[in-house]
Residue frames relative to the residue before (quaternion, step in Angstrom):
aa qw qx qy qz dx dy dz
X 1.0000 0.0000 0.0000 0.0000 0.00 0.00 0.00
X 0.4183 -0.5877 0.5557 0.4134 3.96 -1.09 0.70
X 0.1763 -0.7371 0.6310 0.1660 2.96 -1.68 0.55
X 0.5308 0.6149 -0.3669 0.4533 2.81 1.18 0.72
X 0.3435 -0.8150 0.3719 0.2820 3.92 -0.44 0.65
X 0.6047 -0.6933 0.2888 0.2650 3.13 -0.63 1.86
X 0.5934 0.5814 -0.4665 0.3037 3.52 0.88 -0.79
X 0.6905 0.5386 -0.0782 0.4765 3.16 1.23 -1.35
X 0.5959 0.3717 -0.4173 0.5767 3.91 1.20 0.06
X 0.6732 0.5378 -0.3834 0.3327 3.74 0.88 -0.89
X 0.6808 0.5436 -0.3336 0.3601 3.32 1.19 -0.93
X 0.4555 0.6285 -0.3586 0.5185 3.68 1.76 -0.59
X 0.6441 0.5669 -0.3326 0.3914 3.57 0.31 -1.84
X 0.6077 0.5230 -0.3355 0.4946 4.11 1.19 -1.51
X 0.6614 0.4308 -0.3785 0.4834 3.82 0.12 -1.34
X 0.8394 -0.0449 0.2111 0.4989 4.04 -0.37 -1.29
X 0.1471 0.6935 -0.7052 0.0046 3.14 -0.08 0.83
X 0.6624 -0.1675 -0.6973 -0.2164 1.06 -3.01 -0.55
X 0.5965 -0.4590 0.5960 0.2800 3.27 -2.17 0.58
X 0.3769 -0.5565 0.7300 0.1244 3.37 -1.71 0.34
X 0.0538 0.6715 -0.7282 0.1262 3.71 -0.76 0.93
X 0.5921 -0.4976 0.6150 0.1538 3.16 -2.12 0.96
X 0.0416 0.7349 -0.6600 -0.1503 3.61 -1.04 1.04
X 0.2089 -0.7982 0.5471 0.1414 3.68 -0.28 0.49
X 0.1051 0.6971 -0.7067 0.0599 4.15 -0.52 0.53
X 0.7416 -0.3709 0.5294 0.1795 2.94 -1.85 -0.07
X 0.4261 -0.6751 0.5581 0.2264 3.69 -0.75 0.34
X 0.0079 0.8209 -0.4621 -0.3354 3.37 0.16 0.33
X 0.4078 0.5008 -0.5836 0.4923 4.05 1.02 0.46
X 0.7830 -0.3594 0.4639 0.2064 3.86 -0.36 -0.31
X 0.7838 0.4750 -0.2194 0.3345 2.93 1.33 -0.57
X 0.8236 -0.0879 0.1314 0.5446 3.90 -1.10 -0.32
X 0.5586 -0.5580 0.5062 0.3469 3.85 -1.14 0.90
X 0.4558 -0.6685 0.5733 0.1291 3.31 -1.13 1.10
X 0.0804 0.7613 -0.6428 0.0276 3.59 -0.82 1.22
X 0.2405 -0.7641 0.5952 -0.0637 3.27 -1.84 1.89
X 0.1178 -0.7539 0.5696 0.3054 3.01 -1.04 -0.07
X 0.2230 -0.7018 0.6718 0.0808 3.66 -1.04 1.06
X 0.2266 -0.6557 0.7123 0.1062 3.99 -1.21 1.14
X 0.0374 -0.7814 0.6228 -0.0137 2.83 -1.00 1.12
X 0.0245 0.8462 -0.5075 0.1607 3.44 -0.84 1.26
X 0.5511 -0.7132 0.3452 0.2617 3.50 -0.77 0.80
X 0.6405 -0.3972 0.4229 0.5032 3.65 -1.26 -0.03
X 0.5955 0.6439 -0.2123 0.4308 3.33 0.20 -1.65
X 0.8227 0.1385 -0.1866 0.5188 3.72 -0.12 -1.37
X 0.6172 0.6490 -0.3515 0.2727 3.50 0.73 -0.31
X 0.4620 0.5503 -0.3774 0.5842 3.36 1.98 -0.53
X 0.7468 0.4890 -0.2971 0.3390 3.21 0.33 -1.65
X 0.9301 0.0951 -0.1968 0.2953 3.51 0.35 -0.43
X 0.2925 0.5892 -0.5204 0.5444 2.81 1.42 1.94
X 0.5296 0.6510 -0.2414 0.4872 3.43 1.56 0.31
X 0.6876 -0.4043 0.4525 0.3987 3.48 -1.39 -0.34
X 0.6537 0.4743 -0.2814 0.5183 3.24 1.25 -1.12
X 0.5611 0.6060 -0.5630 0.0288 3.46 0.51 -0.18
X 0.8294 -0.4569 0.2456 0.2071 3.94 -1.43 0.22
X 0.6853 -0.0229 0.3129 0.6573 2.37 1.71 -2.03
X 0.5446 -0.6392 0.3936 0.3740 2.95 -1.65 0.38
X 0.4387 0.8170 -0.3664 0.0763 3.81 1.05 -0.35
X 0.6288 0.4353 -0.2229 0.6045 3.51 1.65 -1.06
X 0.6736 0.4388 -0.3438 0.4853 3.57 0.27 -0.95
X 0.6646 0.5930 -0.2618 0.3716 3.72 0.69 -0.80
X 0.7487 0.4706 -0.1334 0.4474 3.46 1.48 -0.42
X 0.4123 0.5618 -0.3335 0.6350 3.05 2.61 -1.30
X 0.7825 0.3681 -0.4487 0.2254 3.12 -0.90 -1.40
X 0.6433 0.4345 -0.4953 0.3899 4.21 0.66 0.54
X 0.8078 -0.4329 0.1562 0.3683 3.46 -0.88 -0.10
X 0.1390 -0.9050 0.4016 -0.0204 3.64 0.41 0.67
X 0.0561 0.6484 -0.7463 -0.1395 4.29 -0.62 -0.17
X 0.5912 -0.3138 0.7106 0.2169 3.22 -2.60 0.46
X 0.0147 -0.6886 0.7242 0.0343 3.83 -0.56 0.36
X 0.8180 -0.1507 -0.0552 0.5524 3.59 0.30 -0.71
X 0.1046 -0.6815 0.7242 0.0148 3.65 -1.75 -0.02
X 0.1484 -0.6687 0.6864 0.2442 3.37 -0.56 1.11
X 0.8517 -0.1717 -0.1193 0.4806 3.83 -0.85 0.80
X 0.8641 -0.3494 0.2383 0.2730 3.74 -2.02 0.29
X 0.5361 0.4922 -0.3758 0.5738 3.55 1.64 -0.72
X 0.6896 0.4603 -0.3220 0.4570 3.61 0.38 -0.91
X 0.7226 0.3722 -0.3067 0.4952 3.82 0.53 -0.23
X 0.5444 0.5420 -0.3030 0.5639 3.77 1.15 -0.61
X 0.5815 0.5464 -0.3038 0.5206 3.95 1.29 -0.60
X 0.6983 0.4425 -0.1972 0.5270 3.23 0.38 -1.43
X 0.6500 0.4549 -0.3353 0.5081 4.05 0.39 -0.79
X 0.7792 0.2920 -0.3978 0.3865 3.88 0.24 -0.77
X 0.6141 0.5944 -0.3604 0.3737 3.56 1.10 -0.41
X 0.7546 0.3753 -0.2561 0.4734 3.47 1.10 -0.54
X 0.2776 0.6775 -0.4364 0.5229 3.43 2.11 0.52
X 0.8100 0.4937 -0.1856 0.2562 3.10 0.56 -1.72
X 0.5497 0.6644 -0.2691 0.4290 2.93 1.54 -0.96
X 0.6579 0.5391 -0.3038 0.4293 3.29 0.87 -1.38
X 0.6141 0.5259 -0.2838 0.5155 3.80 0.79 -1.42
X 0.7566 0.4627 -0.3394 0.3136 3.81 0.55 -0.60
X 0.5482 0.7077 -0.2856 0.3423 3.62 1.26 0.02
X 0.4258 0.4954 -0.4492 0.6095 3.27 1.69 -0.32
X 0.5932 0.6109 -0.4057 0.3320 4.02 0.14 -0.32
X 0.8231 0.2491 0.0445 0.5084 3.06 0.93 -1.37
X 0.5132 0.3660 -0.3334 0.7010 4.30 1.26 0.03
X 0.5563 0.5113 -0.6355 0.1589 4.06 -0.31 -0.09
X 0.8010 0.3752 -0.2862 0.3683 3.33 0.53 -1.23
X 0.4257 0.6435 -0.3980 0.4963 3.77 1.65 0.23
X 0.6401 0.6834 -0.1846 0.2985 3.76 1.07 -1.11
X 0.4021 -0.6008 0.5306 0.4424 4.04 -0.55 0.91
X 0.6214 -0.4659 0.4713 0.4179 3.31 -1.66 -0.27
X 0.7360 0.4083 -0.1196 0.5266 3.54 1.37 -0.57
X 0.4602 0.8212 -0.3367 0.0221 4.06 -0.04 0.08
X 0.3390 -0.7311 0.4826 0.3429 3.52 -0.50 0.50
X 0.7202 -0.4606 0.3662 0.3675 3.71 -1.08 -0.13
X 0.4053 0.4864 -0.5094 0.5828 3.69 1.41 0.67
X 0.7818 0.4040 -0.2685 0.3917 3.50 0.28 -1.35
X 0.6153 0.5009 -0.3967 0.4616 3.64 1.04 -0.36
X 0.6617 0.4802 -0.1612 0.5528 3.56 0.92 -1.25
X 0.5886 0.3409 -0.4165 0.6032 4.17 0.72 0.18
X 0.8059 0.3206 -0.3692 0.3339 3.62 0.26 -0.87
X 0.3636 0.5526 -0.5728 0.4840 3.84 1.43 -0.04
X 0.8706 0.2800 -0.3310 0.2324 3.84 -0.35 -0.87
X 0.4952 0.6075 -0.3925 0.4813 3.52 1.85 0.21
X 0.6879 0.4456 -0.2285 0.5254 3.49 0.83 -0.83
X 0.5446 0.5420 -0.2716 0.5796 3.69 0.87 -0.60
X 0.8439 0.1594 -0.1963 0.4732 3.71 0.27 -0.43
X 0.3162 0.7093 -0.4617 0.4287 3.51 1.43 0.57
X 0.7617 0.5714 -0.0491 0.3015 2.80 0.99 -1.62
X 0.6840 0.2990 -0.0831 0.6602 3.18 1.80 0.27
X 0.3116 -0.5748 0.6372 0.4080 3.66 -1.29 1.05
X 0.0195 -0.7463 0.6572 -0.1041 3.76 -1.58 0.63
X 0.5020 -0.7412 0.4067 0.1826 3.90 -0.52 1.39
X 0.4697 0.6976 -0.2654 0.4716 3.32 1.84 -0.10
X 0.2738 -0.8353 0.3942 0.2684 3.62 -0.16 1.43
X 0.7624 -0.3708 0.2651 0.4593 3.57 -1.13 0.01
X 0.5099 0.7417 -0.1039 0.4232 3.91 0.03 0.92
X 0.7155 0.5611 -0.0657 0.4111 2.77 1.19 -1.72
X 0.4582 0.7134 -0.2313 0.4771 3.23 1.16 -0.82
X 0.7221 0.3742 -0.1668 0.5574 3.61 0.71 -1.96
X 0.6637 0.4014 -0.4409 0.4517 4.09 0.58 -1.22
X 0.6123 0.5024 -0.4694 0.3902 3.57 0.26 -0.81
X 0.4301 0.6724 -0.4527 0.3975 4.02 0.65 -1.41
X 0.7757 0.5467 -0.0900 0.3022 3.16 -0.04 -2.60
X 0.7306 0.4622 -0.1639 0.4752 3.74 1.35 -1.16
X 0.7016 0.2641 -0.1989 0.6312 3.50 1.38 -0.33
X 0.2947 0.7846 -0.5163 0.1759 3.63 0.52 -0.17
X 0.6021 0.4637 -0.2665 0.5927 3.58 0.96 -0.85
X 0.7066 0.3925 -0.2008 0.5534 4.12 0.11 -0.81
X 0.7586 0.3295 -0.3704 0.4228 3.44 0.66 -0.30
X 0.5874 0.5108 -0.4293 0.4579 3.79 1.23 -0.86
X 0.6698 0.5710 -0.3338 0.3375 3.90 0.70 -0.56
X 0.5803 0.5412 -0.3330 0.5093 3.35 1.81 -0.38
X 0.7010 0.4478 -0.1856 0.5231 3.35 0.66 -1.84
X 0.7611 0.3196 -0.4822 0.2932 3.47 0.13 -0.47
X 0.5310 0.4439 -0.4763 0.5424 3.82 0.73 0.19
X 0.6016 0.5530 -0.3898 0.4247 3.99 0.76 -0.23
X 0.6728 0.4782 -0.2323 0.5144 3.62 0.72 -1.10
X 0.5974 0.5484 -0.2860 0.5105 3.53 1.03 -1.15
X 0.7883 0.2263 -0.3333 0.4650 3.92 0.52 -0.77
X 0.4884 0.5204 -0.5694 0.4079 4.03 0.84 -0.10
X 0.6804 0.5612 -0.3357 0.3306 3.86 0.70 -0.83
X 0.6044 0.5732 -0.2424 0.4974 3.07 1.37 -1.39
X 0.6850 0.4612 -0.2201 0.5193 4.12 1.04 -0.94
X 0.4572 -0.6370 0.5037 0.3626 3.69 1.10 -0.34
X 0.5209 0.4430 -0.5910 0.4279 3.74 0.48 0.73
X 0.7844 -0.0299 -0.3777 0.4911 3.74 0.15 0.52
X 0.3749 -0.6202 0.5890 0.3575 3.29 -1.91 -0.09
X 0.1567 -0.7682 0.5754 0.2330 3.66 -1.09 0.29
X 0.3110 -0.7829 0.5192 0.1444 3.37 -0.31 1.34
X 0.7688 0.1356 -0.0213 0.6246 3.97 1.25 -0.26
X 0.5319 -0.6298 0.4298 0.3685 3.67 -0.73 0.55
X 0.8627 -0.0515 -0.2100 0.4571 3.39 -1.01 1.47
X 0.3632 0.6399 -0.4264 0.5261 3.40 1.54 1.05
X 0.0253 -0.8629 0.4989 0.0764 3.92 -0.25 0.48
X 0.2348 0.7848 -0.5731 -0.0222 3.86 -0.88 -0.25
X 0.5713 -0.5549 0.4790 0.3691 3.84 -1.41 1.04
X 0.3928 -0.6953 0.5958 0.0849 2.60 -1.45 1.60
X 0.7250 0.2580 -0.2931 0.5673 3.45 1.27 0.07
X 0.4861 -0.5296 0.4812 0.5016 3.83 -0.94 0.18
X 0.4746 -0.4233 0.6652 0.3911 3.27 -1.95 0.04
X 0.4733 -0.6244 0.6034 0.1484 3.93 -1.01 1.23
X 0.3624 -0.5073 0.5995 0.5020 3.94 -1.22 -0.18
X 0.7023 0.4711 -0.4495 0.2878 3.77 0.25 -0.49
X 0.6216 0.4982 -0.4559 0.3968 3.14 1.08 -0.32
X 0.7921 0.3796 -0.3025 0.3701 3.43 0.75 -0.58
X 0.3591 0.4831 -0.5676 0.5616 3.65 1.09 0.52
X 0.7172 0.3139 -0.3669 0.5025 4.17 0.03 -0.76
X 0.6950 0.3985 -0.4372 0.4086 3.50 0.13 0.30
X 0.3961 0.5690 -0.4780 0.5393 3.63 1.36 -0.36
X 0.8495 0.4010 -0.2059 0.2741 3.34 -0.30 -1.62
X 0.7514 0.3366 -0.3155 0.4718 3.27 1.13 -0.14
X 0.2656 0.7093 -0.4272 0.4938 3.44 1.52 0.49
X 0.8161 0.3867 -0.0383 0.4277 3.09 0.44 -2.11
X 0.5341 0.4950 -0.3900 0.5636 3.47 1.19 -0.15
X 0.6324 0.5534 -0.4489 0.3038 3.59 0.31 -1.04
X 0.6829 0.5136 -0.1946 0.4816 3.38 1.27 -1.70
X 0.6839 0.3244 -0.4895 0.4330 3.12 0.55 0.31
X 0.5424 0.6184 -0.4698 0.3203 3.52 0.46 -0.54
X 0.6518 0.6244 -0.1243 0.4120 2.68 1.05 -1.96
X 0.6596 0.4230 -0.2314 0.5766 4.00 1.04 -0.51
X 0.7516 0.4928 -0.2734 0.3428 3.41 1.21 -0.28
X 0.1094 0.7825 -0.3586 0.4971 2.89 2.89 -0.04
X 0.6008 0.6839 -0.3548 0.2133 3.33 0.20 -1.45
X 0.7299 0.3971 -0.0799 0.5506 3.07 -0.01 -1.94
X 0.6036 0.6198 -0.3715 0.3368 4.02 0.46 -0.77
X 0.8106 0.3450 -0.1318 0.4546 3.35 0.91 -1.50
X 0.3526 0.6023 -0.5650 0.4401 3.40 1.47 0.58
X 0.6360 0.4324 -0.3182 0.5543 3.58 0.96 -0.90
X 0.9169 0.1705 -0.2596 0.2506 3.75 -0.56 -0.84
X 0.5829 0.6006 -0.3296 0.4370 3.19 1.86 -0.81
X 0.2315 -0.7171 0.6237 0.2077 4.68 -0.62 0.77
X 0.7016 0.4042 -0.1380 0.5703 3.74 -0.10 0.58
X 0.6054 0.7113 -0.3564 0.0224 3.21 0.45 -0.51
X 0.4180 0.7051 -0.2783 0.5007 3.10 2.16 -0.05
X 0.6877 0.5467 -0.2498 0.4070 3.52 1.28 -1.04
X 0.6785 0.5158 -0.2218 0.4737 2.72 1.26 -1.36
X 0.4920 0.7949 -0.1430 0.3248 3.56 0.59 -0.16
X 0.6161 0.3354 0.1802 0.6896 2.36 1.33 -2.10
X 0.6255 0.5476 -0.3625 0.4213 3.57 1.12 -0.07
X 0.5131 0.6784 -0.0629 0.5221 3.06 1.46 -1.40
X 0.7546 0.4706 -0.1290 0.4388 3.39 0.57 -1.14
X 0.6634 0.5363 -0.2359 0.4654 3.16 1.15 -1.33
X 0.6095 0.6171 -0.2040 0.4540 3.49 1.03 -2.02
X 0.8181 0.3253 -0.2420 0.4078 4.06 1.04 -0.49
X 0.4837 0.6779 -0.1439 0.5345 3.02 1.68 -0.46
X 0.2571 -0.7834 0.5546 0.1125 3.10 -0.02 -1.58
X 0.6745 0.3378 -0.2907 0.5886 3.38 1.28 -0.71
X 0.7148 -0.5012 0.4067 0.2691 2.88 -1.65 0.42
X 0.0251 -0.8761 0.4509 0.1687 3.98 -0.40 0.21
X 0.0229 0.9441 -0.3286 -0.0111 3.55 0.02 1.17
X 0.2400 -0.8242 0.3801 0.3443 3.58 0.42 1.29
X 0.4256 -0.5710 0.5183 0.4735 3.85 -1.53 -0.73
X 0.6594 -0.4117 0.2147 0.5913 3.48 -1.15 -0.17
X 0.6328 0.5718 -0.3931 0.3435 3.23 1.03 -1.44
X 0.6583 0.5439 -0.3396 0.3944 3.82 0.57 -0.61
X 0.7560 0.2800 -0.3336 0.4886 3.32 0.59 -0.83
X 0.5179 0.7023 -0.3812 0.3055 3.89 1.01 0.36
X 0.7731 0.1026 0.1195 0.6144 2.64 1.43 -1.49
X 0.0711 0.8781 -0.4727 -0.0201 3.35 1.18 0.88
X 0.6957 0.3815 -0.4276 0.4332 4.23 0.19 -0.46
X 0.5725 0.6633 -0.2542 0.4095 3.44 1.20 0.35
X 0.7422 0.3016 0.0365 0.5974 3.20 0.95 -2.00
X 0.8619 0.2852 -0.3777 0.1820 3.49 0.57 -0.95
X 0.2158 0.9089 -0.3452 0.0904 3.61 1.45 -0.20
X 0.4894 0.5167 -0.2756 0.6461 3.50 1.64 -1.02
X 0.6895 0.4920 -0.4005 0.3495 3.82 0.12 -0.51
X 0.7108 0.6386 -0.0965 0.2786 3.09 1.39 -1.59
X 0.7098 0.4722 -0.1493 0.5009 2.83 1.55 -1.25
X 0.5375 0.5281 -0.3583 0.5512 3.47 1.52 -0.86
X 0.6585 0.5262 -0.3436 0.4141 3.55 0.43 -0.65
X 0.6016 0.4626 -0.3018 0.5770 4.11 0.87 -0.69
X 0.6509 0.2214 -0.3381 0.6426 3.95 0.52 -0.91
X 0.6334 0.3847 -0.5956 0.3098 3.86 -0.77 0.35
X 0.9841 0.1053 -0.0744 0.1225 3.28 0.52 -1.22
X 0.2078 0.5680 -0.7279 0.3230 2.53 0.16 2.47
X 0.5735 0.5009 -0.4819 0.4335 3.43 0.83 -0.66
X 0.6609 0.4406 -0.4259 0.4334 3.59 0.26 -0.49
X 0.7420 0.3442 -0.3473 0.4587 3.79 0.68 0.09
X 0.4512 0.6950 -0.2871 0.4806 3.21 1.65 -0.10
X 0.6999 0.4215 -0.0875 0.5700 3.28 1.06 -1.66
X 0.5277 0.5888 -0.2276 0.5683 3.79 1.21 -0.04
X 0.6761 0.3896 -0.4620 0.4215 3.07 0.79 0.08
């Protein structure tokens, strides 16, 4: 159950959604409650920022990877959910062109979506992550993009100078890449302003955090009282030391 009061998560969800809620279940080995996180986002914004119109890069930034419908209470609700994660997919030529070699097959298009995509955001993931993640979906992602790349070619947004070889049929413009800056640099903020939000809707959200962290890391991460009292206060020195360490630790890993 939220323990938070809905009036007061919906009115967040309006400013920036989607919210972040705590699922909690059971282990079924025995062990430590299980903590999730479940985005929760209306009809309404969900069109909107599976669109052109969207705000940011936060929803589209998560569709455009490999995704399933698990549930749908009836065929409109699943026929929703399918065109929005359509859209998503169709919206990445928008945002990866001016990121793109002059030459690339659907690995290079589908690796630089998940480098540029996570640029676009501070993230407890060390430098890397981007490629292992690539390496885990690579199969689920060539089966998307390569029917994607095929229709931009087939519409005359790319040219294919060799078969399963691709390249912009138009240049990247400077204006296009100043409007992609700015909406980069917006996203990251928004996306930092999440923060402060999920102190309010997210229960756990310190753990979870610190779960996350640990689970890439490896090291153990143990707050003080005074941190875990007054964490948007106390723990900020941790936070920041913790973003400049770990690339060098994945650096120094090699």
């Amino acid at each position: 159950a939220l323990r938070r009061p809905a009036a007061l998560s919906a009115a967040l969800n309006v400013l920036m959604p989607p919210n972040s809620i705590a699922l909690r279940t059971a282990d079924p080995d025995g062990g430590p409650e299980l903590l999730a996180k479940c985005a929760v986002v209306s009809v309404e914004d969900f069109r909107r920022e599976t669109s052109e119109r969207h705000r940011d890069h936060f929803i589209v930034g998560r569709l455009f990877q490999p995704a399933e419908i698990v549930y749908a209470a009836d065929a409109a609700a699943a026929e929703e959910a399918l065109a929005g994660l359509a859209r998503a997919v169709v919206l990445t030529e928008r945002w990866v062109r001016p990121s793109l070699p002059p030459r690339f097959g659907v690995d290079d298009y589908t690796r630089t979506l998940l480098r540029v995509s996570f640029a676009a955001e501070i993230r407890p993931e060390p430098e890397g992550r981007a490629d292992a993640l690539w390496e885990a979906q690579k199969d689920a992602l060539r089966a998307v993009y390569s029917v994607l790349l095929s229709e931009l070619h087939a519409g005359g947004t790319l040219a294919e100078p060799e078969p399963g070889v691709y390249a912009l049929a138009r240049p990247v413009t400077r204006a296009e890449r100043l409007r992609l800056a700015a909406y980069f640099r917006l996203s990251l903020a928004r996306a930092t302003a999440r923060w402060a939000k999920y102190v309010v809707t997210f229960e756990g959200w310190l753990d979870f955090i610190l779960r996350k962290a640990r689970r890439h890391t490896g090291e153990d991460i143990v707050l003080t009282p005074r941190e875990r009292r007054l964490p948007l206060v106390f723990l900020w020195p941790r936070v920041f030391r913790y973003l400049r360490e770990k690339d060098s630790r994945r650096r120094s890993a090699r």
